[in-house]
N, C-alpha and C positions, 0 to 999 in steps of 0.2 A: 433596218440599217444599223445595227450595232454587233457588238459582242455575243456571239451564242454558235452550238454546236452546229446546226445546219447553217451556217452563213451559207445558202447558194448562191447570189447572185448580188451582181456588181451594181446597183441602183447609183448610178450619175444624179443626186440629187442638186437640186438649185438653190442657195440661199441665197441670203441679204440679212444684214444687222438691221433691226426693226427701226424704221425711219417714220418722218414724219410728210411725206410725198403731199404738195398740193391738190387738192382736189381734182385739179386740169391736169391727167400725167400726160395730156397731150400739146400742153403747152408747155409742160417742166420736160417732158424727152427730146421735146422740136429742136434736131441740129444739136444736140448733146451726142457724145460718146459714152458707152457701157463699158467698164472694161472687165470681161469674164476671166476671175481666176481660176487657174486647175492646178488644182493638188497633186501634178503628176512630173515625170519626165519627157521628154520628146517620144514624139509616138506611143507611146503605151495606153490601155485603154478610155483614161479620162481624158487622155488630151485629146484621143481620135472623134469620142462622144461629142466633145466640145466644140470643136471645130468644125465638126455635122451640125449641132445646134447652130451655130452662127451664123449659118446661110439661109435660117428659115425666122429664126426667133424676131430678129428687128423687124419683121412684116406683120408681129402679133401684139406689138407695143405701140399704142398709140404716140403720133409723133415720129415713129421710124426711126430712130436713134443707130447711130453705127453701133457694134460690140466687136473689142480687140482681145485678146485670147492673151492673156499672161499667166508662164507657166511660173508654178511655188512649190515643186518638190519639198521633200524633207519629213524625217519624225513621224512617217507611216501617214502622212496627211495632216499633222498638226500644226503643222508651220503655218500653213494657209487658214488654218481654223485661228489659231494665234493671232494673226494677221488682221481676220477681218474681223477678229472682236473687240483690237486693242488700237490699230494703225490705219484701217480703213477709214473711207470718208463715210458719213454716216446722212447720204442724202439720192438714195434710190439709184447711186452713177455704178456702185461696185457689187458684182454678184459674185459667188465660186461654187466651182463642183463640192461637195460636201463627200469626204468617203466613209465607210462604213463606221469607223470607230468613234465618231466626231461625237453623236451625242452620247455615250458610254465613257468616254474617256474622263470627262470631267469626275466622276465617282471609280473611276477605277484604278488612275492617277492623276491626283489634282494636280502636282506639281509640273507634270508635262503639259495640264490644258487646264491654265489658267483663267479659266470662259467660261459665263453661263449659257449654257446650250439655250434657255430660255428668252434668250434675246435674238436669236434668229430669226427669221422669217423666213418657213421652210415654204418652198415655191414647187416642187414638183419631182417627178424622175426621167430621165431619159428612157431606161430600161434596165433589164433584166437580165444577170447573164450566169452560166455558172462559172464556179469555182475549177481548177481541176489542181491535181499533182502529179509531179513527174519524174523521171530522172534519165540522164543519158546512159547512152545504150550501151557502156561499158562498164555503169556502175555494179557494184556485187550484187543487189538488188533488183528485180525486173517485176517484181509484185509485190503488195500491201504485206503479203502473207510473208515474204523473204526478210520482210524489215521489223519484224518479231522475234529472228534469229540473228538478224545481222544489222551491225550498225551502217546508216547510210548518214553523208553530213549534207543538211539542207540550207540553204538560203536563207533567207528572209530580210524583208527591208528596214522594218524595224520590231519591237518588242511590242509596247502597247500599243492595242489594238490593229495590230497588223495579222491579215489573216493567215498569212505564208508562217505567222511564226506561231501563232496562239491556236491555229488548227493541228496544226506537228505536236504541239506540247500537250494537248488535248488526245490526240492520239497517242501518245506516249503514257498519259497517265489513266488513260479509259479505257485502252485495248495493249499496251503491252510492246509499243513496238519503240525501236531504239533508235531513233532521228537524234542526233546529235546538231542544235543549231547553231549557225553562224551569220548575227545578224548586224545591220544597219550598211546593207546595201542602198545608195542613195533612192535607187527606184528598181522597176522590174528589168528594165533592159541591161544595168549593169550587173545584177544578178543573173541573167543567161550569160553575159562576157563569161561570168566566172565561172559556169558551168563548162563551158566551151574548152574551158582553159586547163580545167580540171581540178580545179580549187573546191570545185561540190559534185556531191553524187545530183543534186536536181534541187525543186523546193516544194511545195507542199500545199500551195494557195495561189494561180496564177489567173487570171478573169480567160475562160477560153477564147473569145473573140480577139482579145488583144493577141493572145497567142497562137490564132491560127494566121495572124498575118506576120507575125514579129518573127515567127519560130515557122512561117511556111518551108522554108530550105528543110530544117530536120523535119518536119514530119515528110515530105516528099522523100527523107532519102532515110528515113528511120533510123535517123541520129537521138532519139527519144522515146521512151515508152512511157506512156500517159499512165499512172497505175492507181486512182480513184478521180471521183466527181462528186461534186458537194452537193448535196439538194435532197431531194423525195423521191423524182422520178427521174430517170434517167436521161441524156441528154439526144435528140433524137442523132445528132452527129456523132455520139460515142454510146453504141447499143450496147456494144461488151464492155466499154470500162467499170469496173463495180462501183456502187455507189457505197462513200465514206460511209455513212449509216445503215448498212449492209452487216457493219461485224458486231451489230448489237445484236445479241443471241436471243434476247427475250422480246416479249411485248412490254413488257415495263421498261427497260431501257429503252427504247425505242417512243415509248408515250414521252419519256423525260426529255429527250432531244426534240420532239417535238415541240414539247412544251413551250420549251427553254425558245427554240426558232419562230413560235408567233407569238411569245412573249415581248421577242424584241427585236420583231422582222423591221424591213429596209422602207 
């Protein structure tokens, strides 16, 4: 779950600022409320993840404690990481979705994530999901291969560690192709508004799940062409989209993105 060339998938991890919980967490949950933050905007895929967690998690916490879902958009996920490392209450009541940039972002700008990742208490992942990029289906561009001759303008919700903006720029400086970005959209949903609107050719980094329910109208009516997928293997719901690490020519590029992917997988 960080920074790196194969980011595939969208791991919902759980944390907590490292507490000091009574030995009894079934007499410190009893008739207490949780309250689950998500780093997302309405409907998009941490909030969806979230919200499915909610209905199972308080039957696997001793004491059965309720959990309220509070959304903390912002700064690609770092508002809510901000959050719970500085403002949170620090007594086992507050958890949040962690998104990918969260432990990376402390060494790759300190100034945006002023937190030691090492004061977490990483709890788990929801799942796995990939990556894809797209653009609407009037943009000048309809393939990976068209955006090496032509400029296409993308999205993105924010800079550091956002994978809409940090995959584009990666592809621009590893393979050649000319995305021009336009970021701090406050989340994913109002980056599709802006697509719609015709403010962007597409974006570059969106969790497919969240997208096949957000964006079901365009793909039923192929208002969009999906035109890469982030990962290793292919996704079984997109057999022909090619895979982003597809235009590594060699085996040695390809070893290096490797590398780099379980160096600092989710």
């Amino acid at each position: 779950m960080a920074r790196n060339l194969g980011r595939c998938a969208l791991g919902v991890v759980l944390l907590a600022v490292s507490t000091g919980v009574p030995a009894s967490a079934e007499d410190f949950y009893k008739g207490k409320q949780i309250t689950l933050i998500v780093a997302s905007g309405v409907g998009a895929a941490y909030d969806a993840y979230a919200r499915l967690l909610v209905q199972y998690m308080p039957a696997h916490i001793p004491g059965n404690p309720t959990i309220t879902v509070q959304l903390m958009s912002g700064a690609a996920g770092l508002t809510a990481a901000r959050h719970m490392f500085s403002i949170a209450p620090r007594d086992g009541t507050v958890f949040s979705s962690g998104v990918s940039n969260l432990p990376t972002a402390p060494l790759l700008a300190p100034d945006a994530a002023p937190y030691d990742t090492n004061k977490f208490a990483w709890i788990g992942s929801i799942s796995k999901d990939p990556y894809i990029g797209y653009v609407w289906h009037t943009s000048a561009i309809q393939t990976l291969e068209d955006a090496k001759t032509k400029v296409a303008t993308m999205g993105a919700t924010g800079t550091v560690g956002s994978a809409s903006f940090e995959m584009a720029i990666i592809s621009n400086d590893f393979f050649g192709t000319k995305f021009k970005m336009i970021t701090g959209y406050k989340d994913t949903n109002e980056t599709k508004f802006a697509i719609e609107r015709g403010e962007l050719d597409g974006t570059f980094a969106n969790a497919w799940s969240s997208f096949k329910i957000a964006g079901a109208e365009w793909l039923k009516n192929n208002k969009v062409r999906i035109i890469t997928q982030h990962g290793f293997t292919r996704h079984p719901d997109l057999p022909n989209v090619p895979l982003f690490m597809d235009q590594a020519k060699n085996t040695a590029d390809r070893q290096d993105r490797k590398s780099t992917r379980l160096n600092s997988s989710h």
